[in-house]
C-alpha positions as CSV (number, residue, x, y, z in Angstrom):
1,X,12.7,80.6,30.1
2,X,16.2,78.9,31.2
3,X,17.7,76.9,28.4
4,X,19.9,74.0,29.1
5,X,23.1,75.8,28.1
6,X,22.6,78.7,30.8
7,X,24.4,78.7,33.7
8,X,22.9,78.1,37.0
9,X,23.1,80.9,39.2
10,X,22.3,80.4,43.1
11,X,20.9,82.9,45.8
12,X,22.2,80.7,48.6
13,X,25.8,79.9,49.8
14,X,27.7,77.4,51.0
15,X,30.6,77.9,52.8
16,X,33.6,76.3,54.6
17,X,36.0,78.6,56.3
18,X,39.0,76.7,58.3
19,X,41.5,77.8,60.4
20,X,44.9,78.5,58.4
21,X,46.9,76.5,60.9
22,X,45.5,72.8,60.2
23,X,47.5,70.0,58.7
24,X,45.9,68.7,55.3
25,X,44.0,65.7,57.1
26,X,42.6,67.6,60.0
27,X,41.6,70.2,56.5
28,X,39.4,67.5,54.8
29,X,38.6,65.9,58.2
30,X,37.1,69.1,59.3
31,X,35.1,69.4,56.0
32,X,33.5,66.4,55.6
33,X,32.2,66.8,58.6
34,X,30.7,70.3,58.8
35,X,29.1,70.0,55.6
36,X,27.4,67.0,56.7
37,X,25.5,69.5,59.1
38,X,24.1,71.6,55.9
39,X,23.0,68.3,53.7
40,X,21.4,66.7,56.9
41,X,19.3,69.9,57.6
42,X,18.3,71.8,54.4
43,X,17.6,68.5,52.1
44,X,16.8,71.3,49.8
45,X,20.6,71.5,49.1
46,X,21.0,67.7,47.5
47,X,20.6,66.8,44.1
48,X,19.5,64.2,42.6
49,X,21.1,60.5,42.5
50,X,23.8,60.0,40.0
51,X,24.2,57.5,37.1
52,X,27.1,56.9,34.7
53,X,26.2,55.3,31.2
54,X,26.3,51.6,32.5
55,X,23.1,52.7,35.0
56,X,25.6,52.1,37.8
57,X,24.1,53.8,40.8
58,X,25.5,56.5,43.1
59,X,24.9,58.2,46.2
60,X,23.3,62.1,45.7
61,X,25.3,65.4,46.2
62,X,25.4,69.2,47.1
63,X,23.5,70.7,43.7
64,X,25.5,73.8,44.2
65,X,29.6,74.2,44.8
66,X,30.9,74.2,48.5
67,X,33.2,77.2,48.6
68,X,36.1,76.6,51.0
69,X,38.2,79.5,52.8
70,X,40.7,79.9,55.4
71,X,41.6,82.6,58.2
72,X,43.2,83.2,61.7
73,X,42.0,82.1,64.8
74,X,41.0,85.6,65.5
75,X,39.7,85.7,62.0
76,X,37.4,82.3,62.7
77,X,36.0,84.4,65.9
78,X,35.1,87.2,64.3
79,X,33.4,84.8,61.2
80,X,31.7,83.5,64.2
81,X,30.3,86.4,65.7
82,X,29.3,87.7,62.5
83,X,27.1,84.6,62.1
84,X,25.7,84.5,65.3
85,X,24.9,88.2,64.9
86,X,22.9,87.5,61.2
87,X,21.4,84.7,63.1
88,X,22.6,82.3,60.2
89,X,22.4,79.4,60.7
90,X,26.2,77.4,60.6
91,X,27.8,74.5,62.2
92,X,31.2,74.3,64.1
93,X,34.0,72.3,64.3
94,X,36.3,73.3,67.7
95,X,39.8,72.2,68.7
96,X,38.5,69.7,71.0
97,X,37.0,67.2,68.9
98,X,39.7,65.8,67.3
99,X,40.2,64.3,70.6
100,X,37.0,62.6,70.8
101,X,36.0,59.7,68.6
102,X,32.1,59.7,68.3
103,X,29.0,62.1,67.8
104,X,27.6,62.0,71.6
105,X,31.6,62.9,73.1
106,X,31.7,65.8,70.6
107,X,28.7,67.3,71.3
108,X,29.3,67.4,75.2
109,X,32.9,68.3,74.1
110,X,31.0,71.6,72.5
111,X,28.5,72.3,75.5
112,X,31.1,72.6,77.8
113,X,32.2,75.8,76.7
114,X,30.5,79.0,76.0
115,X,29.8,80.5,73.1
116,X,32.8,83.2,72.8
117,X,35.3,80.8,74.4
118,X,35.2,77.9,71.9
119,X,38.2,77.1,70.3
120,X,37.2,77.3,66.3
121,X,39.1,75.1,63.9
122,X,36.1,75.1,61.3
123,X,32.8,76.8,60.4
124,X,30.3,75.8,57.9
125,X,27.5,78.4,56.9
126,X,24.7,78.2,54.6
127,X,21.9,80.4,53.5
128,X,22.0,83.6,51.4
129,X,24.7,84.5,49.3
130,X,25.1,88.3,50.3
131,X,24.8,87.0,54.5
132,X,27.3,84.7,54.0
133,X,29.5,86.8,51.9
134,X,29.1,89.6,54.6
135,X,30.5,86.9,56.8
136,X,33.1,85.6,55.4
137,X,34.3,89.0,54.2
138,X,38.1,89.2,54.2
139,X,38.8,85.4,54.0
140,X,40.9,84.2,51.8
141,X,40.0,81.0,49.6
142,X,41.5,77.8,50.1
143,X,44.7,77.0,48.5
């Protein structure tokens, strides 16, 4: 069975892809954010707590690496579509929220456009890894 020294292999995904045309804030803003959609759904996804050698306490994290890529808008549409089309589940991040400054604004902000109109800064996706990869196939990664 698995030794210690063996790598850690994952059949899941996650997955940020962003629009190419963001400034670095909006970037990490958009991030943060998105991924905190996968770790509040799919608890399955956190580890356990950390502890350095002092037994100082910290917060828990993803167990597996959040892969981040970028495209065009047209390129976060299609993403998008694919998604919707695998049924996998993702969560979205539109134009129109970094106008609004709390949860409850930018969900209205998202119901009040449909589904092939919203404006797509950011999409995080989750589930497993050959469905994501198929959506996210011809992004680039993140430089």
């Amino acid at each position: 069975m698995g030794g210690v020294d063996e790598p850690i292999r994952f059949d899941t995904k996650i997955a940020v892809l962003l629009r190419d045309d963001l400034a670095v804030w909006q970037r990490l803003n958009v991030t943060a954010f998105l991924v905190s959609g996968i770790a509040a759904t799919h608890p399955e996804v956190v580890g356990e707590p950390y502890e350095d050698a002092d037994e100082t306490k910290y917060l828990p994290m993803f167990r597996q690496p959040v892969l981040v890529f970028e495209g065009s808008k047209e390129f976060m549409a299609t993403a998008h579509e694919r998604a919707l089309r695998r049924e996998l589940e993702h969560a979205v991040f539109t134009q129109d929220l970094f106008a609004t400054g709390n949860d409850r604004d930018n969900r209205a902000a998202v119901k009040a456009v449909s589904t092939t109109d919203l404006d797509l800064v950011g999409i995080a996706l989750y589930g497993p890894k050959n469905a994501v990869d198929k959506v996210l196939k011809g992004a680039a990664m993140h430089h």
